[in-house]
N, C-alpha and C positions, 0 to 999 in steps of 0.2 A: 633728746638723748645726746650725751655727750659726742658718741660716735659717730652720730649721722651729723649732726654741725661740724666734725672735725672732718668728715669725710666732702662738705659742701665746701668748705675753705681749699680743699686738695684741687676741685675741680677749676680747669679755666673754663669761664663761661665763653669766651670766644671762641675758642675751637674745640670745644668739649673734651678736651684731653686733660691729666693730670700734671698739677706744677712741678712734679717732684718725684721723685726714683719706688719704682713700686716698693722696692726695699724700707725706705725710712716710710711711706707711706702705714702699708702693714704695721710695721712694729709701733708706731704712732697710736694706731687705730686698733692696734690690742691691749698698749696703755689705757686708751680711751676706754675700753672694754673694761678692763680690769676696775679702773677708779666707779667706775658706775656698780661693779660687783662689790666692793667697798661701801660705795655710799649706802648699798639698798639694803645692807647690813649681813649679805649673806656668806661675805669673805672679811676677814681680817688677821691681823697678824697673829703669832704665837707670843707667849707671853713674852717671851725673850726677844720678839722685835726683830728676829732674823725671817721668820719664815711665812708665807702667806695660807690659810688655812681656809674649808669650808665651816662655817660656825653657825650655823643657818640651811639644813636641808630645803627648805620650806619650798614648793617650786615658784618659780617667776611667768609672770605672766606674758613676760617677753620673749619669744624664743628665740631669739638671738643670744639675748643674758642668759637664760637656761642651759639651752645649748653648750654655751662657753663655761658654765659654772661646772658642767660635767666633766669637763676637763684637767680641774683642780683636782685631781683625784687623791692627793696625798700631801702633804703640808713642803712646801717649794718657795727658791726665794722667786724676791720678783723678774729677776732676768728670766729665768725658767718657766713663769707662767705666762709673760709677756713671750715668748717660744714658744707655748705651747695655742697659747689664741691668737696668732697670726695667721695660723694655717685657715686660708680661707677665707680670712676676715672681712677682705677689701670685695671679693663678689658676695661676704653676706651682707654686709651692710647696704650694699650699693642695691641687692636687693629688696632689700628693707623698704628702703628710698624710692624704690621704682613701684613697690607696691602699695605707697602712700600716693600715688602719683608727683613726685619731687624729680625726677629724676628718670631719661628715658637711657637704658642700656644698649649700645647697639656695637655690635662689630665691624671691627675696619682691620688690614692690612697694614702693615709696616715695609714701607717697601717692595710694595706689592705680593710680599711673600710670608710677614711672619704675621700670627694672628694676637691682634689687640685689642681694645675696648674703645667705645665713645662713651663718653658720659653729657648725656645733654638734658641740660638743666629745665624740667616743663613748670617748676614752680618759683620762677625771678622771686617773688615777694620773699621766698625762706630762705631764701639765697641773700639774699639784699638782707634781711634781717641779721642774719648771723655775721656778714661780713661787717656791716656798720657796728655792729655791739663789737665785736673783738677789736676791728679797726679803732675806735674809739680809743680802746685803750693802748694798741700798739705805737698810736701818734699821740698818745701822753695827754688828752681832753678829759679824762676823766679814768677812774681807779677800776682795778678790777675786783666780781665778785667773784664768788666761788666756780661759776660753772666759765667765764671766758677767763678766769687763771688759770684753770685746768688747762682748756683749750690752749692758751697762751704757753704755759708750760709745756705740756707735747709739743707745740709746732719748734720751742725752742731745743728742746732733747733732741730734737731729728735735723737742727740746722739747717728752720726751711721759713723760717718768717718772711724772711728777705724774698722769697719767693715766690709767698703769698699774699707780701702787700710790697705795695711800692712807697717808698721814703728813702732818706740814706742808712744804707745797711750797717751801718757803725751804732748809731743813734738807735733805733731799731732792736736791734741786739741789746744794749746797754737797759731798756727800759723792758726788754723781754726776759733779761737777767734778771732783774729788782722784781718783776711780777713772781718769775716761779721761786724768788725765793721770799716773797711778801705773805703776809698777815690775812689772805685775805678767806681763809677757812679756819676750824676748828683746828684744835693741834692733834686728836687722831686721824682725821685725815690729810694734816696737814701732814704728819709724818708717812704717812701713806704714799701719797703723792709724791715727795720727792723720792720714798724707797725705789716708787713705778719708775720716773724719772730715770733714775740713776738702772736702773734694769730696762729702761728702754734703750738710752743711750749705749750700755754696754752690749744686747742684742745686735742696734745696728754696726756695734765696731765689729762684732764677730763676724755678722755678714757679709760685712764688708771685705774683710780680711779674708774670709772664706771663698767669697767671689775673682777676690783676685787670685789667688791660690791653685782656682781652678783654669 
């Protein structure tokens, strides 16, 4: 599943904490959500290409995508449903993961006072897997296909490549630009994808913006 590989990439496996601000994480990982609700055919756009719809009641046999598809409740662009499947996303998934055995959840402190997560990794092989395939492509050894462009594409909407692999973050960037905007899916999901993109991107600006605000 898209999400739970996007969600392996988040974690450091050295100190089981995350690379990256819970904020771009979530909205990442409801991108992720959504392209998967996309591809299993049960969401897609309105004919006019502005809004994302349920078109497919059929239930899913994942209840994480189930779950999340109930939430499309009304035809929405993609910033707004990329809102609305973040709530939560980052302990479903991670639950997901822990209940495959990938992944052990545990609680830690932040200074000794605020309360945090560990994520520690009990399956290296799935871990190692998903990082070698994306990595591959992020240091330019070989093309991507549909599922680590996806990938590649999220990490690049939330400005976190660079901080998920090590290389020069110039370079890096440049060849994570050319993937999310490369050939390497069908042109309805290709248009899909970059709509999520651009509605995940604008999600974290509002967050962002929201959070300083406060």
């Amino acid at each position: 599943m898209l999400h739970e590989d996007l969600m392996l990439l988040f974690i450091n496996e050295q100190n089981s904490k995350l690379r990256v601000d819970s904020s771009s994480v979530e909205n990442a990982l409801a991108g992720a959500v959504l392209i998967e609700l996309v591809n299993s055919g049960r969401v897609a756009f309105e004919p006019n290409g502005k809004k994302l719809e349920v078109v497919d009641p059929t239930p899913l046999k994942d209840s994480l995508l189930q779950e999340s598809v109930s939430r499309i409740d009304k035809p929405m662009k993609p910033q707004k449903a990329v809102e609305r499947l973040r709530k939560k996303v980052r302990d479903n998934v991670s639950a997901q993961l822990e209940s495959r055995g990938v992944v052990q959840v545990k609680p830690r402190k932040v200074f000794g006072i605020f309360p945090a997560k560990s994520y520690v990794i009990t399956d290296e092989r799935a871990s190692e897997r998903v990082r070698k395939a994306v990595g591959e492509v992020v240091h330019g050894y070989r093309g991507a296909d549909a599922h680590t462009g996806a990938l590649i594409t999220l990490l690049y909407a939330v400005k976190s490549v660079h901080k998920v692999f090590e290389d020069d973050k110039r370079e890096m960037n440049k060849r994570a630009k050319d993937v999310a905007a490369g050939n390497w899916a069908g042109d309805a999901v290709r248009r899909a994808v970059e709509a999520i993109q651009a509605g995940v991107v604008a999600a974290t600006a509002a967050a962002a913006a929201a959070s300083q605000g406060g």
